[in-house]
N, C-alpha and C positions, 0 to 999 in steps of 0.2 A: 504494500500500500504506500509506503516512505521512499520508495526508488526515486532515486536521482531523476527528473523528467527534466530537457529542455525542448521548452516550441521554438521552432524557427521565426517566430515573433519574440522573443528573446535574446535568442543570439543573434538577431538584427541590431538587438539596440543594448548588445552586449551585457546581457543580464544573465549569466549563468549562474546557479546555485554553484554557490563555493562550499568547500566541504564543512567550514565552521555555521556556515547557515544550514546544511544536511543538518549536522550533527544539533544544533539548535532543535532544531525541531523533532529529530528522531527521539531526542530525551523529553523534551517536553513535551510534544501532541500524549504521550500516554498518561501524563501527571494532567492534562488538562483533560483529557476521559473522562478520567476516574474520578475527579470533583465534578466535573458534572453527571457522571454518572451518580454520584453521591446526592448530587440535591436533587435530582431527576428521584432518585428512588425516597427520599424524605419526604417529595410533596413540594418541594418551595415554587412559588410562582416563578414561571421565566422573564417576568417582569420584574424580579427582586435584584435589587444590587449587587447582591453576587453571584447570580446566575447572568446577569448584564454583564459582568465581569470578565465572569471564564470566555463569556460568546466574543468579549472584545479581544481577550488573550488568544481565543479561537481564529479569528477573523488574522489578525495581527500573524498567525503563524502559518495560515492560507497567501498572505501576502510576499510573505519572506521562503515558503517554498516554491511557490508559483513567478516570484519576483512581478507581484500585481499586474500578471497576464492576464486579463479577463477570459481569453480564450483558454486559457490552460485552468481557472478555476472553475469553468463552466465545464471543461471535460472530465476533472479532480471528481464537481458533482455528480455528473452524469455517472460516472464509474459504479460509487459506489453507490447509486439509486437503482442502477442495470444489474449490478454486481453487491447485493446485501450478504450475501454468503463471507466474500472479501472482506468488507468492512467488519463484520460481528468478529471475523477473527482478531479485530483490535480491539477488540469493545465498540465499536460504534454500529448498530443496531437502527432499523429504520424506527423503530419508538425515539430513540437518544436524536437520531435526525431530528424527529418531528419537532421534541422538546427543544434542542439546540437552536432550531429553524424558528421557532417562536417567541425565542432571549433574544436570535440577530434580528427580528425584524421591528423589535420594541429599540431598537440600540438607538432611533435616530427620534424616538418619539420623548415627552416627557419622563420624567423617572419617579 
């Protein structure tokens, strides 16, 4: 799921994932899971500030592997909506989508 990807809209405009942004992210996307997997399974709203939180740490670490390709985070998506079998093997499960998907689209509205 964490493999190295670059789009040729990338290395156009010279954005290759460096190995210290891989490794960024390979340690972190699993610490940012499991917190929200944690408040996904307590109940908390995805409206609550620290579920706003993890979805902004979420978002933040879609940008620094994608290097804010939007074509590369629309295909990121696409994967694992095509492919939930792949995903669940990290912990992220099309429920933890949903819930996730419901803290990023609160992120730009009141808090």
């Amino acid at each position: 799921m964490f493999e190295k990807h670059d789009s040729p809209a990338r290395e156009s405009r010279g954005e290759v994932l460096d190995d210290a942004s891989l490794h960024e992210v390979m340690t972190e996307w699993p610490r940012v899971i499991a917190s929200v997997r944690e408040e996904m399974d307590r109940g908390t709203d995805p409206a609550h500030a620290s579920v706003r939180s993890l979805a902004e740490r979420w978002m933040e670490l879609v940008r620094v592997f994608t290097g804010g390709d939007p074509a590369l985070e629309s295909w990121l998506r696409a994967m694992h909506q095509q492919e939930p079998d792949g995903a669940a093997r990290h912990g992220v499960d099309p429920k933890l989508f949903r819930y996730l998907g419901k803290a990023i689209s609160g992120l730009d509205g009141p808090e």
